[in-house]
SERO-4910 file (N, C-alpha, C, O; in steps of 0.05 Angstrom, whole numbers):
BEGIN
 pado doro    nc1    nc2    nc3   cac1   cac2   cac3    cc1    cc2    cc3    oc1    oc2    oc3
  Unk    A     17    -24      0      0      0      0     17     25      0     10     43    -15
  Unk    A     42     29     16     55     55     15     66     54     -4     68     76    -14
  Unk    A     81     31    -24     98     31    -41     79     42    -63     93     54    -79
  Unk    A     55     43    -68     30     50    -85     31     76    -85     32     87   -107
  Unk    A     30     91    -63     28    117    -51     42    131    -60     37    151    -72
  Unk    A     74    119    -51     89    125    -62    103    136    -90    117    155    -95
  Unk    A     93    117   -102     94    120   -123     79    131   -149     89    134   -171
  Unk    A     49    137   -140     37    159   -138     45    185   -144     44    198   -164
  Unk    A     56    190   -112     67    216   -110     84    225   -128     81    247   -140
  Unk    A    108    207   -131    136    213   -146    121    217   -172    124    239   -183
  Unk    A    106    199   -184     89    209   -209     87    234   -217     99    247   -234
  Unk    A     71    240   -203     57    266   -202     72    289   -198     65    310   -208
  Unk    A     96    287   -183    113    304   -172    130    314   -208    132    334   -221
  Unk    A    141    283   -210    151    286   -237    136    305   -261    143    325   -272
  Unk    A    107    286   -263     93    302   -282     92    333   -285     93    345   -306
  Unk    A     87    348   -257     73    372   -248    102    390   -259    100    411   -271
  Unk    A    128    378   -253    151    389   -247    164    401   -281    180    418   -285
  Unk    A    150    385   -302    152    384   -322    142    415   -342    147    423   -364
  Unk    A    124    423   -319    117    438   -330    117    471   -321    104    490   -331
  Unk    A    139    471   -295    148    486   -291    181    494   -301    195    512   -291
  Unk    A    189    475   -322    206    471   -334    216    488   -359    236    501   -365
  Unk    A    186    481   -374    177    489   -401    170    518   -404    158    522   -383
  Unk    A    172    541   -418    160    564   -419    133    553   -444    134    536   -461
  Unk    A    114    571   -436     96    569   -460    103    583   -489    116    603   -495
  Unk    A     90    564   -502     99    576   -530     83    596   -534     59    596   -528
  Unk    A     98    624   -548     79    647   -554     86    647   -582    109    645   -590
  Unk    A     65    650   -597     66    653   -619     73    679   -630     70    698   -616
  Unk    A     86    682   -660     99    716   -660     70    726   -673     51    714   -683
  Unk    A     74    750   -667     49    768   -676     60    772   -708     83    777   -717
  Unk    A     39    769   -718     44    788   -756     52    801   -759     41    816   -743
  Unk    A     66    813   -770     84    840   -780     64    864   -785     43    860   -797
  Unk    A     71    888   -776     62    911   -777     68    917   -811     89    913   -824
  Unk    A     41    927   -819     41    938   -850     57    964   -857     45    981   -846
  Unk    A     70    971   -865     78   1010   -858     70   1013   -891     79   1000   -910
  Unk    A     48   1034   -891     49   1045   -919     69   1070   -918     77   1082   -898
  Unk    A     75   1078   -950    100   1086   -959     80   1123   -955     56   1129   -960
  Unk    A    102   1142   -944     86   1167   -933     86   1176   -961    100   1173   -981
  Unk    A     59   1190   -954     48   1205   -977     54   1239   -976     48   1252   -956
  Unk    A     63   1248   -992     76   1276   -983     84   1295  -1007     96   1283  -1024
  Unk    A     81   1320  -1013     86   1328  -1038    116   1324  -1040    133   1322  -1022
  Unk    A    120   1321  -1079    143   1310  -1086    153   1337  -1087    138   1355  -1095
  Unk    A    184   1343  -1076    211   1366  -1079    229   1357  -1104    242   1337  -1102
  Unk    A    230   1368  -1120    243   1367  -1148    266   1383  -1139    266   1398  -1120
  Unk    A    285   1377  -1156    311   1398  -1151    307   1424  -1167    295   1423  -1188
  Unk    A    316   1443  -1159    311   1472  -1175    335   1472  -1198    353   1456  -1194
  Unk    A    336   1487  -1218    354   1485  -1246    382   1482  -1234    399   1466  -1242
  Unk    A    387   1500  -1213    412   1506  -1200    423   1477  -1183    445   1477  -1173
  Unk    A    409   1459  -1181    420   1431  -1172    408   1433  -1137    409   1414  -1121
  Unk    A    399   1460  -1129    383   1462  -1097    358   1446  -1104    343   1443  -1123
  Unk    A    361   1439  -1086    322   1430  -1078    306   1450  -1074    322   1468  -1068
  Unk    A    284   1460  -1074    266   1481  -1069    253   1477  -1057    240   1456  -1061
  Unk    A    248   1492  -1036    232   1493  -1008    204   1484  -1010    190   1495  -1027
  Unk    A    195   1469   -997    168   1450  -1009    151   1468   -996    166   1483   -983
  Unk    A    127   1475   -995    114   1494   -994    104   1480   -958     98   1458   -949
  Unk    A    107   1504   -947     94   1501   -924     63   1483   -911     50   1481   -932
  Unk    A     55   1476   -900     46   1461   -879     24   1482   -875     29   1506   -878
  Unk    A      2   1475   -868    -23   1497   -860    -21   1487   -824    -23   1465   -815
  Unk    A    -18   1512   -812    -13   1514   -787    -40   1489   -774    -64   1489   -781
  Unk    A    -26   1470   -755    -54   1450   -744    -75   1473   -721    -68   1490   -704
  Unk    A    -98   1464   -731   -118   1483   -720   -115   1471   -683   -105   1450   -678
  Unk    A   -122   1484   -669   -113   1474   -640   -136   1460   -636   -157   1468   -647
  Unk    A   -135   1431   -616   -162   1430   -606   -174   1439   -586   -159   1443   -566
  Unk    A   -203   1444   -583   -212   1453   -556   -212   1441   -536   -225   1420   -540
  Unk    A   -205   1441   -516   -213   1440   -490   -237   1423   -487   -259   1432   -492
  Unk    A   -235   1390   -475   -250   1381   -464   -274   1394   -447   -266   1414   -435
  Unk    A   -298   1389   -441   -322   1398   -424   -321   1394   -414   -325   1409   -395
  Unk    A   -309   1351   -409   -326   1340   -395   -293   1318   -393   -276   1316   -410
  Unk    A   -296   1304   -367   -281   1285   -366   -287   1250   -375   -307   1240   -366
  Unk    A   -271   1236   -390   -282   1210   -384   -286   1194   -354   -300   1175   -346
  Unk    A   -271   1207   -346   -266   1187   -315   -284   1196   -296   -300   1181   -284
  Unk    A   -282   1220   -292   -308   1250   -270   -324   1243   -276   -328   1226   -293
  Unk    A   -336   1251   -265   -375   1266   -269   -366   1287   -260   -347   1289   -244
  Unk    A   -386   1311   -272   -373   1341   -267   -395   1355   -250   -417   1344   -252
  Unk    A   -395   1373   -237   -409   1382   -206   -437   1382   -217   -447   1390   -238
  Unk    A   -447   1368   -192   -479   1383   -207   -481   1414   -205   -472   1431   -189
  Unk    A   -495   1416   -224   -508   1444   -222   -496   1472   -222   -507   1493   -215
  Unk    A   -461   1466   -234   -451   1493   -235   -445   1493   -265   -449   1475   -281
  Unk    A   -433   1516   -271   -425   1514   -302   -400   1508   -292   -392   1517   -271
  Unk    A   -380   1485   -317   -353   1479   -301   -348   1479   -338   -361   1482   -359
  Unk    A   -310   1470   -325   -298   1458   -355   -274   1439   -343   -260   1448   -325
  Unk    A   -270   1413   -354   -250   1399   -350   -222   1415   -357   -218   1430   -376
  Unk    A   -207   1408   -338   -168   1418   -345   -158   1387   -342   -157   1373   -322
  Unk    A   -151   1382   -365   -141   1351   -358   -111   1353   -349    -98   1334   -341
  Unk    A   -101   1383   -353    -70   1387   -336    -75   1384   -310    -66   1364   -299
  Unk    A    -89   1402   -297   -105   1396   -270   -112   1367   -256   -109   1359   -233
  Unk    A   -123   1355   -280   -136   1344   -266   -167   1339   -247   -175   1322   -232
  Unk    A   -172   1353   -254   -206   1374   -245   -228   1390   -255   -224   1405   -275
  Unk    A   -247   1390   -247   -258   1415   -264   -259   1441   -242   -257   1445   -218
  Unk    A   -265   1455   -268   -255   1492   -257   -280   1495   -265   -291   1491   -287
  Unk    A   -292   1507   -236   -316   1531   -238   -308   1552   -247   -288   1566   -243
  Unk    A   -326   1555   -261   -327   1573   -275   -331   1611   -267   -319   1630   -277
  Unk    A   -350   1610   -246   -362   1633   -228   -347   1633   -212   -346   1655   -201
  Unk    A   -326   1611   -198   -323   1621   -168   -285   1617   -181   -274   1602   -197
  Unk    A   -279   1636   -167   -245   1639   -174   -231   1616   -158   -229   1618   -134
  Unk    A   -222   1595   -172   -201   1580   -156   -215   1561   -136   -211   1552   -113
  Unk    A   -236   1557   -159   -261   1542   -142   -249   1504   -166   -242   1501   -189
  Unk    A   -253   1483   -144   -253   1462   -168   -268   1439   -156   -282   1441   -136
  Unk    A   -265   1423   -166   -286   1395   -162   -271   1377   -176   -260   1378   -198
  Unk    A   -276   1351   -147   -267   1323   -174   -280   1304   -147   -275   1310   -123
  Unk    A   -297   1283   -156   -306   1264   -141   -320   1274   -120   -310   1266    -99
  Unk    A   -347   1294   -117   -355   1297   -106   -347   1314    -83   -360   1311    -63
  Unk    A   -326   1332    -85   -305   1343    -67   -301   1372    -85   -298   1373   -110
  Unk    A   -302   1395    -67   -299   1422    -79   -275   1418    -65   -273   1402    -47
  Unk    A   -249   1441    -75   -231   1452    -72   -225   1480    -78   -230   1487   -101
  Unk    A   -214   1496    -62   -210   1524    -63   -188   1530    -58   -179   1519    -37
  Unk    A   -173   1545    -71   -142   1566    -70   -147   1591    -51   -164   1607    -59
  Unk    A   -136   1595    -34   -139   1628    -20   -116   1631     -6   -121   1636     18
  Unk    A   -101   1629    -10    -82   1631     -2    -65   1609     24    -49   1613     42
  Unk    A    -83   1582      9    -79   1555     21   -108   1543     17   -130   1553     11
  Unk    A    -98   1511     23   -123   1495      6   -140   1487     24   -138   1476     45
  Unk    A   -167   1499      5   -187   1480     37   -211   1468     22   -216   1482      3
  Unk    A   -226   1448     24   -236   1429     13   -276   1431     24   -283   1442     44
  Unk    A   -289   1423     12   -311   1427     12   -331   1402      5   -317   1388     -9
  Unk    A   -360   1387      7   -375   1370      2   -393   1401    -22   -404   1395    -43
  Unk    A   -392   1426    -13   -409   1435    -24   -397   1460    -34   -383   1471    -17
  Unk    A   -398   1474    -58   -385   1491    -62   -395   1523    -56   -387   1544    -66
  Unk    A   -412   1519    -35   -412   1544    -17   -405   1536      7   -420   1547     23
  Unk    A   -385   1519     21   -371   1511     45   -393   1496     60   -410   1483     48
  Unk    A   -391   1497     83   -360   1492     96   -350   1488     82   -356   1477     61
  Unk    A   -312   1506     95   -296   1501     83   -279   1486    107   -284   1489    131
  Unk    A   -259   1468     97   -246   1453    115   -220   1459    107   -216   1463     83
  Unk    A   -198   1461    126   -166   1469    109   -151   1445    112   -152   1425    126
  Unk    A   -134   1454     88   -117   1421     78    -93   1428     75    -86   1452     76
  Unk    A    -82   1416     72    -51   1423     55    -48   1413     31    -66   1396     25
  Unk    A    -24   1419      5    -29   1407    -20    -34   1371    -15    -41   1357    -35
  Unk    A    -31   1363      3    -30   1330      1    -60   1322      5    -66   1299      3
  Unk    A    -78   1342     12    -98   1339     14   -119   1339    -16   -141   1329    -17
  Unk    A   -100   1355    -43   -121   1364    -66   -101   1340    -87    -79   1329    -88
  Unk    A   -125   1341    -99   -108   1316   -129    -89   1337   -133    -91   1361   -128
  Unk    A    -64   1319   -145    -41   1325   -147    -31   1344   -172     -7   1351   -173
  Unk    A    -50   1352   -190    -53   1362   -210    -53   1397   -197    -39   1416   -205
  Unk    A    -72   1395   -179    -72   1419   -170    -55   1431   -141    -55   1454   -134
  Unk    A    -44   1413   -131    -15   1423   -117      4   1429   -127     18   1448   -119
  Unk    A     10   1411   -153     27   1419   -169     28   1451   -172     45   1466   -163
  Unk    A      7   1456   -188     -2   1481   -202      2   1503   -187     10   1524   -196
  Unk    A     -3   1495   -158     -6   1521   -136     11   1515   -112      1   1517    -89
  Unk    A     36   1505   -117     68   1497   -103     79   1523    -97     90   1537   -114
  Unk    A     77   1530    -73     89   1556    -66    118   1556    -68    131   1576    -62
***
């Protein structure tokens, strides 16, 4: 009966061991396509120079996010996402912001709010997302 057991075990031990041995096979991924850039052609000028390919139309900037993917933005004020920040910025109140249910205010140190007419509670930057300590690092 133990020699059974035994032998069992060592089985198994072997088998199991086999396959901490092995790495799995990963298969290679397909080669990336690269198409050939498309771009106006520069001819050489009579004089053997190349000639300056005609400028580039300045990229139009984009606007400014509204709204965050990650936030939900305050009820009921007018705001705008700063994704440098990190937050949204009221709009009406100076140095007024919101992120997760949480107002934050600048006055000459940080103090934090459930409501953005206060209570106000005082914090230090370790208290505001980090976006906005950054920003206002004395």
């Amino acid at each position: 009966m133990h020699s059974t057991v035994r032998l069992t075990l060592i089985t198994l031990a072997l088998g199991l061991s086999a396959c901490t041995v092995h790495e799995p096979y990963e298969q290679p991924e397909p080669p990336i396509e690269r198409l050939p850039q498309q771009g106006p052609v520069v001819k050489p000028a009579p004089g053997g120079q190349p000639s300056t390919a005609p400028g580039k139309p300045a990229a139009i900037p984009k606007p400014m996010p509204r709204t965050s993917a990650s936030f939900a933005p305050p009820p009921g004020g007018a705001s705008h996402w700063d994704p440098k920040l990190g937050v949204y910025v009221l709009e009406k109140q100076p140095n007024t912001f919101y992120r997760q249910r949480t107002y934050y205010r600048y006055d000459n140190g940080w103090s934090w709010s459930l409501s953005p007419n206060g209570p106000w509670q005082e914090t230090d930057s370790s208290g505001v997302p980090g976006g906005l300590g950054r920003a206002f690092a004395q």
